[in-house]
C-alpha positions as CSV (number, residue, x, y, z in Angstrom):
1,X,76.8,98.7,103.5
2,X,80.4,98.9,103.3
3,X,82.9,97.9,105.6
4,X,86.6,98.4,106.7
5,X,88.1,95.6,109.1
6,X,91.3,95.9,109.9
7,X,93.7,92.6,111.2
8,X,97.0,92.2,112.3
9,X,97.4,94.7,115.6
10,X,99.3,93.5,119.1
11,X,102.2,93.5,121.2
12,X,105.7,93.7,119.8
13,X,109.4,94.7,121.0
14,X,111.3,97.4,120.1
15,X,113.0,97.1,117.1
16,X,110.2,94.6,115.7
17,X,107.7,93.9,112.6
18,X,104.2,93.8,111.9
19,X,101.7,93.7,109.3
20,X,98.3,95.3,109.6
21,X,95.8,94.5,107.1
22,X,92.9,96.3,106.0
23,X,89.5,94.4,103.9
24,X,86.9,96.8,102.4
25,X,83.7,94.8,101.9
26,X,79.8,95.1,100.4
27,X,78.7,96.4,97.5
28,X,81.4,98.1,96.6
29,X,81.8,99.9,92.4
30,X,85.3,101.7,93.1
31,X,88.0,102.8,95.8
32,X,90.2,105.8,95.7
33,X,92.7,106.4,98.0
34,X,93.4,104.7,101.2
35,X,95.3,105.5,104.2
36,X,96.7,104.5,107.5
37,X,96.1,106.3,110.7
38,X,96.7,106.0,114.3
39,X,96.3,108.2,117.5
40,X,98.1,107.6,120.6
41,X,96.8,107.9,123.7
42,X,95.9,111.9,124.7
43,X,96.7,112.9,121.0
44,X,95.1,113.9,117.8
45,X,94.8,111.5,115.1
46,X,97.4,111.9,112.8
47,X,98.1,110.2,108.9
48,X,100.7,107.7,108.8
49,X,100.7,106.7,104.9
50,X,98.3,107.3,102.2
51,X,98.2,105.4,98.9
52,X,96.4,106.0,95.2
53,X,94.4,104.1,93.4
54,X,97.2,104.3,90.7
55,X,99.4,103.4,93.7
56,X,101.2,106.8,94.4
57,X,102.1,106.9,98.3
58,X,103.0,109.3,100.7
59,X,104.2,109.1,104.6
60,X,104.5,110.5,107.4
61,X,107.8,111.8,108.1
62,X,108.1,109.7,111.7
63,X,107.7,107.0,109.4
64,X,109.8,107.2,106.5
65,X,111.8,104.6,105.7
66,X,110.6,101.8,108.3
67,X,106.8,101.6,107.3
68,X,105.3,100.3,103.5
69,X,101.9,100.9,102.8
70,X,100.4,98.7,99.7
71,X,97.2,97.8,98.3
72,X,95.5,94.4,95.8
73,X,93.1,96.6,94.1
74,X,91.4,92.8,93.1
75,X,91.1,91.8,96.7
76,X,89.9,95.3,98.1
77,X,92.9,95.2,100.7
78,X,95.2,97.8,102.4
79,X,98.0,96.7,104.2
80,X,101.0,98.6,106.1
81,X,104.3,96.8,107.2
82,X,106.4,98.4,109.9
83,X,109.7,97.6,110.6
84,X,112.1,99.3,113.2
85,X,109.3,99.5,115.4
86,X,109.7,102.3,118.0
87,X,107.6,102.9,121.0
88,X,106.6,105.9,120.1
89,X,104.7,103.9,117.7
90,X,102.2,102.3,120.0
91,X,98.4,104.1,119.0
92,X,95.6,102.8,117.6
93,X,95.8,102.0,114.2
94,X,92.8,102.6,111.7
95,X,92.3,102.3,108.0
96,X,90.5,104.5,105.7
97,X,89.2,104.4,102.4
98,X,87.3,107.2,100.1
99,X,84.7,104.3,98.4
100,X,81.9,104.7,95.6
101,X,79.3,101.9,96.9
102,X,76.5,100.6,94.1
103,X,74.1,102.8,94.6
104,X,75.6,105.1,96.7
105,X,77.9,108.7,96.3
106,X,81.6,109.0,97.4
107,X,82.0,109.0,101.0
108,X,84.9,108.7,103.0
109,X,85.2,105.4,105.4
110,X,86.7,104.1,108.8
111,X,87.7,100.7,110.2
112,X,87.2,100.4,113.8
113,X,90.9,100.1,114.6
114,X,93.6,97.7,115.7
115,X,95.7,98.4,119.0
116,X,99.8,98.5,118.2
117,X,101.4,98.4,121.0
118,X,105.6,98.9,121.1
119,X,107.1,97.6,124.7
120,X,109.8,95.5,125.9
């Protein structure tokens, strides 16, 4: 069984920083590409950054320059720093992983989601 749980979410000012985090765990033989996502309130869920395996990345273009997404291939972890937070930035935040269990084919994976949340 294979699991995404994501860490880091909450309540910051305009302007701000935080670090979400993202652990895939279980029997896990090899991860692909993983990604950040959030939906805000009454809107579709939308890509924020995507990373490699080989650690190629791409963003969304609200993001550009104020968020980092990175990855510790040896510690199955995701993470996506945000800077110059806006509050247009307040959604829901999940990760996502494409992950080849033991055992198991390719399938694409969701963490239940940490809540962001931009206000002065």
């Amino acid at each position: 069984q294979v699991q995404l749980v994501e860490s880091g979410g909450g309540l910051v000012q305009p302007g701000g920083s935080l670090r979400l985090s993202c652990a895939a765990s279980g029997s896990i033989f090899s991860i692909y590409a993983m990604a950040w996502y959030r939906q805000a309130p009454g809107k579709q869920r939308e890509l924020v950054a995507r990373i490699t395996s080989s650690s190629n990345t791409n963003y969304a273009d609200s993001v550009k320059g104020r968020f980092t997404i990175s990855r510790d291939n040896a510690k199955n972890t995701v993470s996506l720093q945000m800077n110059s937070l806006k509050p247009e930035d307040t959604a829901v935040y999940y990760c996502n992983a494409d992950i080849r269990a033991v055992g198991v084919g390719l399938y694409n994976y969701w963490g239940q989601g940490t809540q962001v949340t931009v206000s002065s």
